[in-house]
C-alpha positions as CSV (number, residue, x, y, z in Angstrom):
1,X,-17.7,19.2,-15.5
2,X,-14.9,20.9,-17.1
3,X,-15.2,23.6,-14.2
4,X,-15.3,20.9,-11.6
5,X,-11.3,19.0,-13.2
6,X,-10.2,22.9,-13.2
7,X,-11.3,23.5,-9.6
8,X,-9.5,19.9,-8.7
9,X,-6.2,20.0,-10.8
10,X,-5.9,24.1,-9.2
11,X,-6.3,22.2,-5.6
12,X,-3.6,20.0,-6.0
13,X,-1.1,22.3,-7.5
14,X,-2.0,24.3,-4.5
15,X,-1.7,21.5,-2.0
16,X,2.4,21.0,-3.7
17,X,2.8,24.9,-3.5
18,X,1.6,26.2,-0.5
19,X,0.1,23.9,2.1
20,X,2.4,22.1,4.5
21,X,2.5,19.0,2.2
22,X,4.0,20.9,-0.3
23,X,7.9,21.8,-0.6
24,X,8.1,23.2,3.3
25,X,7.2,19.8,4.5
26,X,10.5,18.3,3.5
27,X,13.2,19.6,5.6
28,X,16.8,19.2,5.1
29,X,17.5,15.7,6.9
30,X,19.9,16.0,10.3
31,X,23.2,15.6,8.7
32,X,26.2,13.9,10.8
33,X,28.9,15.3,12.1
34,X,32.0,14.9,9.8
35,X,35.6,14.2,11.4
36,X,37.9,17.0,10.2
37,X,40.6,16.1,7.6
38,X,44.0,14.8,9.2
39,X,47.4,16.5,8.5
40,X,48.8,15.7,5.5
41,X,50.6,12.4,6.7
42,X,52.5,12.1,3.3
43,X,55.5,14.4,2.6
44,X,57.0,15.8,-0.3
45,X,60.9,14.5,-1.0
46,X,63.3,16.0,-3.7
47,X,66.3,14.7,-3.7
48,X,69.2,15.5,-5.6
49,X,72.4,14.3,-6.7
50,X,75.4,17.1,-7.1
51,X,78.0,15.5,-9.1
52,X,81.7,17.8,-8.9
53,X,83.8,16.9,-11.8
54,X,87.5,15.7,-10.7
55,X,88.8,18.2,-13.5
56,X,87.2,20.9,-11.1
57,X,88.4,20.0,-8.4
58,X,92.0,19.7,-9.6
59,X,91.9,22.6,-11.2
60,X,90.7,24.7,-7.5
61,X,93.0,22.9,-5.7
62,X,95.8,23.0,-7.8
63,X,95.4,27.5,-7.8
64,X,95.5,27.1,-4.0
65,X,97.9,24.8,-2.9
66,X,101.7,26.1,-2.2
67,X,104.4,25.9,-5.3
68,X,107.6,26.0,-4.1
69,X,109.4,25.2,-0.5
70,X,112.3,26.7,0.7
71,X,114.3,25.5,3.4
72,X,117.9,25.7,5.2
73,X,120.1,23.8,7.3
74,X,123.7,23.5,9.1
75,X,126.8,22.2,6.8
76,X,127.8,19.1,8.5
77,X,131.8,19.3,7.4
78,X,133.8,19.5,10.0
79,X,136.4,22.8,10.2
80,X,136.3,26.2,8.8
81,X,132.8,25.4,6.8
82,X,130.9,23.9,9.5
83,X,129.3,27.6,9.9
84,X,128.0,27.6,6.7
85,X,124.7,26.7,5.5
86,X,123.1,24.6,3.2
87,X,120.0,26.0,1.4
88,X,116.9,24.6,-1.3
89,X,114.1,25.7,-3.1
90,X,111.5,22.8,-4.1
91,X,109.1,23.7,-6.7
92,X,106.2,21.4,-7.7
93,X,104.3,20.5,-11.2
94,X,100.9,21.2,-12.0
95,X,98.6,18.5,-9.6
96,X,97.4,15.3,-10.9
97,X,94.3,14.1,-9.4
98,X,92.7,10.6,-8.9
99,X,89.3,9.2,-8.0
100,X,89.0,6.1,-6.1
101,X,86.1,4.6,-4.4
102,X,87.9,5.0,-0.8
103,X,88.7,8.6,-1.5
104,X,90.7,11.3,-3.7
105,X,94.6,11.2,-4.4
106,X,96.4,14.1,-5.2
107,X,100.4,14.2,-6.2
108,X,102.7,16.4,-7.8
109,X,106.4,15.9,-8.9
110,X,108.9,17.9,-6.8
111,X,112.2,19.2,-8.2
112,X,114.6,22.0,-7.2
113,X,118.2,23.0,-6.1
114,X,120.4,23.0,-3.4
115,X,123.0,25.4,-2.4
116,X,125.9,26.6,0.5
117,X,125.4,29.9,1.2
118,X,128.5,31.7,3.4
119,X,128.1,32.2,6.9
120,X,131.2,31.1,8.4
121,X,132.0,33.4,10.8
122,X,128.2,35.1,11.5
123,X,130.1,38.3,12.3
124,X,129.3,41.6,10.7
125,X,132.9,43.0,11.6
126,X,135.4,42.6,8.9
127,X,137.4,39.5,8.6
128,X,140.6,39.1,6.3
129,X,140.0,34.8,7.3
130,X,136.7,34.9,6.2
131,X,137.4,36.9,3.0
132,X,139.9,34.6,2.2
133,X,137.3,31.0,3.0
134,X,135.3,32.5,0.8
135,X,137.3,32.3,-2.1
136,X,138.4,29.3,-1.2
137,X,134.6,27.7,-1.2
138,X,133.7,29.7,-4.5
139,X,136.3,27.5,-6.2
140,X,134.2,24.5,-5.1
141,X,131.0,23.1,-6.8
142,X,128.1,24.7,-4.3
143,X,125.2,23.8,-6.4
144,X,122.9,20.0,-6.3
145,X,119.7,19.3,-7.3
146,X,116.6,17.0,-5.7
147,X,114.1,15.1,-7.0
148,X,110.9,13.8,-5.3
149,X,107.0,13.8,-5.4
150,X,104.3,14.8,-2.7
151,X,101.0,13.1,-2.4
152,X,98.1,13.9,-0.3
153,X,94.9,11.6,0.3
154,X,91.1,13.1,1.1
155,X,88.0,10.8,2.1
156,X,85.9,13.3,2.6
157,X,82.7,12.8,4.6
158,X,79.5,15.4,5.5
159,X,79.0,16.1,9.3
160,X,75.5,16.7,10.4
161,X,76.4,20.8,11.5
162,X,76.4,21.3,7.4
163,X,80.2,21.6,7.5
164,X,82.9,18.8,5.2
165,X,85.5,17.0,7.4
166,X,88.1,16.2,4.3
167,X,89.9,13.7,6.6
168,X,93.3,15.3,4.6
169,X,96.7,13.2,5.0
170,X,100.3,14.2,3.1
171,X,103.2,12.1,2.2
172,X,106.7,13.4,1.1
173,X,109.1,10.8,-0.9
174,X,112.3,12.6,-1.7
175,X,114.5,9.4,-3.3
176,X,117.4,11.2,-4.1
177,X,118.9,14.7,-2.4
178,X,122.3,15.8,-2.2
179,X,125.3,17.8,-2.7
180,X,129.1,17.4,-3.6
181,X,131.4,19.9,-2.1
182,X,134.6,19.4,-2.9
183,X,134.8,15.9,-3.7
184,X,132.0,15.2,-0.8
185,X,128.9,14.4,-1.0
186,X,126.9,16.1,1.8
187,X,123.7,13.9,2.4
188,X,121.0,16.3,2.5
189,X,117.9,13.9,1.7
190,X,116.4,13.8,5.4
191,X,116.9,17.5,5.9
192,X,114.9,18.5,2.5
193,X,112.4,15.7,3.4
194,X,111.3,16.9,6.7
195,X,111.7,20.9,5.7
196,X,108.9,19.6,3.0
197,X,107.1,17.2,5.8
198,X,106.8,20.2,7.9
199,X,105.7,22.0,5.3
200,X,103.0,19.9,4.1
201,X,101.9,19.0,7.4
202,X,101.3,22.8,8.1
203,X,99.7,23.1,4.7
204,X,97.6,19.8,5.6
205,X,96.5,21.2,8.9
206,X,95.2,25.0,7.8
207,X,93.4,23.5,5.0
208,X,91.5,20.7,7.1
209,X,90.9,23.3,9.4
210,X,89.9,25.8,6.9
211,X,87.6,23.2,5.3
212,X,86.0,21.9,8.7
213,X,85.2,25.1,9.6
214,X,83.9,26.5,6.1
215,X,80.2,27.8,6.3
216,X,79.3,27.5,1.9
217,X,77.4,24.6,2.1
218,X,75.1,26.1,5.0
219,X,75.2,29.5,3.3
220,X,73.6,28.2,0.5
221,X,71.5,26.0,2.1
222,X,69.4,28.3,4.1
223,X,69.4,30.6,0.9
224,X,67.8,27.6,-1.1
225,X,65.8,26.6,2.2
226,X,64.3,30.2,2.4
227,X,63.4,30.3,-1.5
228,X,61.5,26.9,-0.6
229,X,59.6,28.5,2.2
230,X,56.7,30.3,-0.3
231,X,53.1,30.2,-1.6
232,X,52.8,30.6,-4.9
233,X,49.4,32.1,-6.8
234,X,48.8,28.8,-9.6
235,X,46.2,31.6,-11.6
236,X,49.5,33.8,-11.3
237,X,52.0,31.4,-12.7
238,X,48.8,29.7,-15.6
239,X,46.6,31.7,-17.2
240,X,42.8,30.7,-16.2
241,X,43.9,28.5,-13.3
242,X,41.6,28.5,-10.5
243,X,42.5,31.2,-7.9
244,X,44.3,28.8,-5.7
245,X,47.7,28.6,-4.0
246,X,50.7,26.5,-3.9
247,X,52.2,26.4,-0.4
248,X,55.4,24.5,0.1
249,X,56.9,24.4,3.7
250,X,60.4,22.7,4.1
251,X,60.8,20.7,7.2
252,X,63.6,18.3,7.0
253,X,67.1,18.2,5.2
254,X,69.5,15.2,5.1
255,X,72.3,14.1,2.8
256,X,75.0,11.5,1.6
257,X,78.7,11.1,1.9
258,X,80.5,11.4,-1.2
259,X,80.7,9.1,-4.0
260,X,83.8,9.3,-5.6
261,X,84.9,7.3,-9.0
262,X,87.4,8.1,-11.6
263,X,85.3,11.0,-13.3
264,X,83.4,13.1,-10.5
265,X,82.4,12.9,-6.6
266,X,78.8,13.1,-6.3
267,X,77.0,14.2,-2.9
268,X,73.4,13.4,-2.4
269,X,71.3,16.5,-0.9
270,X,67.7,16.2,-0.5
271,X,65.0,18.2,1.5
272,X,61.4,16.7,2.3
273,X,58.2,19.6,3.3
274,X,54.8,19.9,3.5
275,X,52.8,20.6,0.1
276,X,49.4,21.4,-0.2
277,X,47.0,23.6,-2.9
278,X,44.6,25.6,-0.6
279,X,42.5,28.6,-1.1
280,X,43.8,30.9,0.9
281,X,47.2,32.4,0.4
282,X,49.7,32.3,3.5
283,X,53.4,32.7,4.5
284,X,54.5,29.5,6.2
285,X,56.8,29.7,8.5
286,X,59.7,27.4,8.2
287,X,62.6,27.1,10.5
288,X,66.2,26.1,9.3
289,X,67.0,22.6,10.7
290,X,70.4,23.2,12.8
291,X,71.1,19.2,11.9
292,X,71.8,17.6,8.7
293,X,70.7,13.9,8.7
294,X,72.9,11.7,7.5
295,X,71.1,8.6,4.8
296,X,72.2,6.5,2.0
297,X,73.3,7.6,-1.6
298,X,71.5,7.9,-4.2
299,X,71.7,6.9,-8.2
300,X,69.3,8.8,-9.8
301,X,67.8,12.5,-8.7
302,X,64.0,12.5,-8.5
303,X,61.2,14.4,-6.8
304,X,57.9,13.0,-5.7
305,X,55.2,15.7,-4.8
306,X,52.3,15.2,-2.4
307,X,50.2,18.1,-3.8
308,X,46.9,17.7,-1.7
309,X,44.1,20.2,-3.9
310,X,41.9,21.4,-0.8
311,X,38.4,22.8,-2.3
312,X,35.8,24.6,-0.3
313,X,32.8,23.6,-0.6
314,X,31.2,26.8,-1.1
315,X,33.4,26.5,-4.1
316,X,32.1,22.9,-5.0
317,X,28.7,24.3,-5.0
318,X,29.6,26.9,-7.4
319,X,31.0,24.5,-9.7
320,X,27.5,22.4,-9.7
321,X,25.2,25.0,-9.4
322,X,27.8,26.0,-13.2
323,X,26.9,22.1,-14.5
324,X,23.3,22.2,-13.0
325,X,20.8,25.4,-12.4
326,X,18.9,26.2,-15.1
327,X,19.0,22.7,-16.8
328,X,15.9,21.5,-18.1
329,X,15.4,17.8,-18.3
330,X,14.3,15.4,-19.6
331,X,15.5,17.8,-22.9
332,X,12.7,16.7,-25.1
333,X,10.1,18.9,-25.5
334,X,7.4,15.9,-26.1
335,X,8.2,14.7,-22.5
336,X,5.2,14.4,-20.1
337,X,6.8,16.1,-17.3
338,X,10.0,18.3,-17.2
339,X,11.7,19.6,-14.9
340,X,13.8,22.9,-14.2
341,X,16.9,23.0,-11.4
342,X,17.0,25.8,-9.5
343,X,19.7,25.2,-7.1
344,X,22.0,23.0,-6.2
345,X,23.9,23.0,-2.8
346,X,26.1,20.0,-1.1
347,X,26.2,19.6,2.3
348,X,28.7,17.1,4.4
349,X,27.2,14.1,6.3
350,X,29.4,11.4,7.8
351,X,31.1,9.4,4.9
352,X,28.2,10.4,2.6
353,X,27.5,14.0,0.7
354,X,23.5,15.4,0.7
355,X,22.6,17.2,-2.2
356,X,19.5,19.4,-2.0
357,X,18.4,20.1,-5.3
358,X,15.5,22.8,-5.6
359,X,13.6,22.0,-9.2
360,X,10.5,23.3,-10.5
361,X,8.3,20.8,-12.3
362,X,5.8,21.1,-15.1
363,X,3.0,18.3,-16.2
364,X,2.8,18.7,-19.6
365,X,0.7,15.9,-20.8
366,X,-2.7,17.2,-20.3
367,X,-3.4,20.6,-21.6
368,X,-4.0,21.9,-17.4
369,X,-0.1,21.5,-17.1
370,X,0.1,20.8,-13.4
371,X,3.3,21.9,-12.0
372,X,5.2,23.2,-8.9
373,X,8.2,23.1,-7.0
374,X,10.2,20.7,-5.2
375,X,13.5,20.1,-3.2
376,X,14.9,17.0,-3.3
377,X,17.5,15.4,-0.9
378,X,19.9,12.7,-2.7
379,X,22.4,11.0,-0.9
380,X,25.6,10.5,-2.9
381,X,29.4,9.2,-2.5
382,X,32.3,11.6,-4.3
383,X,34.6,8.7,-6.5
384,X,37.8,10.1,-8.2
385,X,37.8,8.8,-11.7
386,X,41.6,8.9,-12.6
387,X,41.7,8.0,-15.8
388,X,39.5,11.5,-16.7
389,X,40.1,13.5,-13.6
390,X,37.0,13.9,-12.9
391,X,35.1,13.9,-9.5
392,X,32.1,11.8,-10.5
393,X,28.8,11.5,-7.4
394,X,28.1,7.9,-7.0
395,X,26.5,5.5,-5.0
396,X,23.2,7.7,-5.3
397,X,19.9,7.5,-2.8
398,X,16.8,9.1,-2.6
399,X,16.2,10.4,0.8
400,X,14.1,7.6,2.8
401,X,11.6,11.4,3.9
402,X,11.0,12.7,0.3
403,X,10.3,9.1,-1.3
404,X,7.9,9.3,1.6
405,X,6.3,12.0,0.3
406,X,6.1,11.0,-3.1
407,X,2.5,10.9,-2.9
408,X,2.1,14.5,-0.8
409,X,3.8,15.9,-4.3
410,X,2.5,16.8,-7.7
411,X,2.1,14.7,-10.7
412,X,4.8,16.1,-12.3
413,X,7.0,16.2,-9.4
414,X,6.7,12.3,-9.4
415,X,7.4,11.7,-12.5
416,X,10.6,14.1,-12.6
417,X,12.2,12.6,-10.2
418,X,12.2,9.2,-12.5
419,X,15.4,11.5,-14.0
420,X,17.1,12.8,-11.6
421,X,19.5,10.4,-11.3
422,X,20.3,10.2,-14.8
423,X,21.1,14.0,-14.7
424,X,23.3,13.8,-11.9
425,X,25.6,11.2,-12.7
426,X,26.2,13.0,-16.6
427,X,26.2,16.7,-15.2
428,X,27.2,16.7,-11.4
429,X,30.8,15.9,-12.3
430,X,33.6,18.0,-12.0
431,X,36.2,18.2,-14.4
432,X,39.7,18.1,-12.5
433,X,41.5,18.8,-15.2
434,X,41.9,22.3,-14.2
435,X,43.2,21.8,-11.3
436,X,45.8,19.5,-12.2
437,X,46.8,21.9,-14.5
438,X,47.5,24.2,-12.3
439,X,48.9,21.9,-9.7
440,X,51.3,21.2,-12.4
441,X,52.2,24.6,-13.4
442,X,52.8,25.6,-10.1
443,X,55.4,22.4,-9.5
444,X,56.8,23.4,-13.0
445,X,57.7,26.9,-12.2
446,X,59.2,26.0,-9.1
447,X,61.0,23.5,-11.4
448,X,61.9,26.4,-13.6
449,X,64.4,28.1,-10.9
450,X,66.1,25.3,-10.4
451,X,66.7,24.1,-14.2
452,X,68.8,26.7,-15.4
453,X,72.3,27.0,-16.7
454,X,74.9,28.9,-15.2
455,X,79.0,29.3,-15.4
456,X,80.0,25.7,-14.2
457,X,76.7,24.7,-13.2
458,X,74.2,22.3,-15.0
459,X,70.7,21.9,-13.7
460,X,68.0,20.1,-15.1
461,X,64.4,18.7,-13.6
462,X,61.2,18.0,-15.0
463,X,57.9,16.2,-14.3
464,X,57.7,13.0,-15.4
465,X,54.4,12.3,-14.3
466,X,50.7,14.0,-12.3
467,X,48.4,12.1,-10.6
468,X,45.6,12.1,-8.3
469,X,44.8,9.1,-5.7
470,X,42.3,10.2,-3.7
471,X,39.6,12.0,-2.1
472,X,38.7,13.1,1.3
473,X,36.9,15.6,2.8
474,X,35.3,17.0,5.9
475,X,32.4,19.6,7.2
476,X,34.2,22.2,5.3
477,X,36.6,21.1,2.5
478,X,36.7,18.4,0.0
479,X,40.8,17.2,-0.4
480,X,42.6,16.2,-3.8
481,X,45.1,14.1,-2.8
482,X,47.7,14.5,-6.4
483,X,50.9,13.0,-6.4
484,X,53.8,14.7,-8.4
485,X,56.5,13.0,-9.7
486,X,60.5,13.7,-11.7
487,X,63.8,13.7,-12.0
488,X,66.4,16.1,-11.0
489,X,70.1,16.2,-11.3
490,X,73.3,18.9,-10.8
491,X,76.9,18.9,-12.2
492,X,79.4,21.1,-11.7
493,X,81.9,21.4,-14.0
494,X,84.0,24.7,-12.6
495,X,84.3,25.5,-8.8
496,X,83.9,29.6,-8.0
497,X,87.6,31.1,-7.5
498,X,88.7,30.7,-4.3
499,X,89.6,34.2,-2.4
């Protein structure tokens, strides 16, 4: 009788083994096809405000500008002076500088002297009449003085060609000018006013020009553009990261006119690109816009990050089969049945995932201790928990073909599969923690070359918060979507020396 249970319980582990009933008769079910992954439709925006302190400004300005003005002109007295001139030198005080919401004032006091130099004749052959006017006007009081102040106004605004119009305008007041020349007082207040007019105005027009035409702020912006354009290795820049890359592709620049007040003029500059974490390294190509788009000012300086984490799913299967294969469950020994996983591998089907899970089960409640070997097709969602940054399989569902079979398998088969979802929902989950991590280094040491400290220049940035939203995927990759998030913020305090 004994020989005859042997015989039978040798037959059925047989019969799950080897014969068509067995493991071969489940095939993989027909998976369906699985749309590929659109762009990344959400871009990345960092946007900056630069505030220039009005002390710097003053101070560049004030090295640059003109100090004195010299001019000439015609004695108006009638008779043997009328051929001699009338001369001045205006010299101005250091700048003051004011900051007003409709634009910057700059004025400086003007003082200086007046004087008749001796050209009565013009003639270079000697002249015994000239000699003796000469003497005649060095007994006289030559020498005046003039008072007045110069002011210029600049509303600056940014044209979209990455050049400044300053939108420059000067004003001369001279309130008092002459001379007295032998009991006369010449009346030489228009003359030194429009020799300083035309001076200004000259001065006015070269530097509007100059500015208008000054390439710095697109120099610097394709340098900074080009340092953008990159992929950086996130296991180069943290130690253990997964062997992924950061790829940042600038595609868009704008900025704001300036905002002036009393202390500083701040211009908003901000750039928006693509950002994604992908497995491959690359060099993007990124093209320097020839337009700068004009938007609204900003208050505060602040970055948010679309990071997308793209993972292969080759690589997805490697992190299960990490969690999974070689598992034995149920863990207790006493257990009537256990079962060992093999393999694990994850397929995409539609909106769903199919996980084929090879085990190999043992009976272990009779002393014959059927067993065999299996695969089993679950269907299951992927759900993002957030709050542990995990990727957690949900929504799970025995194949409607191997609960079919339930009864073509072995005893222990069956009652194995009472567990399987219990081992799937506590060890097929993937800790994203790792990947955040990295995502996050990768954003902070881009951070890094921006917050430094250098002569006149303050930077600072830093992440304020990491998180991750979503999940997608298609037939080959299974998408992160993490969001990034800080602040940002630049002050000058001390312009470079003009040359």
């Amino acid at each position: 009788m004994v020989s005859g249970v042997v015989l039978i319980g040798g037959a059925l582990w047989a019969l799950d083994v080897y014969s068509v009933f067995g493991p071969s008769y489940l095939q993989r079910p027909e998976l369906e096809k699985t749309p590929p992954l659109k762009p990344v439709s959400q871009m990345s925006k960092i946007t900056v405000p630069v505030t220039v302190e009005l002390a710097a400004i003053r101070s560049t300005i004030d090295a640059t500008a003109p100090r004195s003005f010299t001019g000439k002109r015609q004695n108006p007295i009638a008779g043997p002076f009328i051929k001699s001139e009338i001369g001045w030198t205006i010299k101005r005080d250091a700048l003051a500088l004011i900051g007003k919401a409709d634009g910057l004032a700059l004025s400086a006091q003007l003082s200086g002297k007046l004087a008749i130099g001796d050209s009565v004749t013009g003639s270079t052959k000697p002249d015994p009449i000239g000699g003796m006017l000469d003497a005649i006007v060095g007994a006289f009081d030559q020498h005046g003085e003039v008072r007045g102040n110069v002011t210029m106004i600049a509303r600056p605004t940014l044209m979209p060609n990455w050049r400044i119009d300053p939108k420059l305008s000067g004003q001369v007041a001279i309130p008092h000018g002459g001379l007295t020349f032998g009991g006369l007082t010449i009346d030489v207040e228009g003359d030194v006013k429009d020799a300083i007019d035309h001076a200004v105005s000259e001065q006015v027009g070269a530097l509007q020009k100059q500015v208008r035409n000054d390439t710095t702020i697109e120099q610097v912006a394709r340098a900074q553009w080009s340092k953008m354009c990159r992929s950086v290795s996130l296991a180069g820049v943290a130690s253990g990261s997964p062997n992924l890359f950061l790829q940042l592709r600038p595609v868009r620049a704008y900025a704001a006119h300036p905002l002036i007040d009393a202390n500083a003029a701040t211009v908003t500059l901000g750039v928006e690109a693509e950002t994604k974490i992908v497995a491959t390294d690359s060099n993007p190509d990124c093209p320097f816009p020839a337009q700068l788009e004009i938007v609204p000012p900003v208050d505060q300086g602040r970055f948010a990050i679309a990071a997308p984490i793209e993972i292969p799913f080759a690589e997805l299967n490697r992190l299960l089969n990490m969690q999974l294969k070689g598992r034995t469950f149920p863990e207790d020994a006493d257990a009537t049945a256990q079962a060992t996983v093999i393999n694990v591998d994850v397929a995409p089907s539609g909106d769903q995932l199919l996980i084929a899970l090879r085990v190999k089960a043992q009976e272990q409640a009779t002393w014959f201790g059927f067993g065999g070997w299996a695969t089993l097709y679950i269907w299951v969602r992927p759900q993002l928990d957030q709050a542990e940054q995990k990727l957690r399989l949900t929504d799970m569902a025995l194949d409607v073909r191997t609960r079919a079979a339930f009864g073509l398998m072995s005893v222990a088969a069956r009652i194995a599969i009472s567990y399987i979802q219990e081992v799937l929902e506590q060890y097929a989950v993937i800790d994203l923690k790792p990947y955040a991590a990295s995502a996050r280094a990768g954003i902070e040491a881009i951070v890094a070359d921006f917050d430094k400290q250098d002569d006149g220049v303050n930077a600072s940035a830093s992440i304020t918060d990491l998180r991750m939203v979503g999940v997608e995927f298609d037939s080959a990759t299974l998408r992160l979507n993490t969001e990034i998030e800080g602040s940002a913020k630049l002050a000058i305090t001390k312009l470079p020396a003009q040359k």
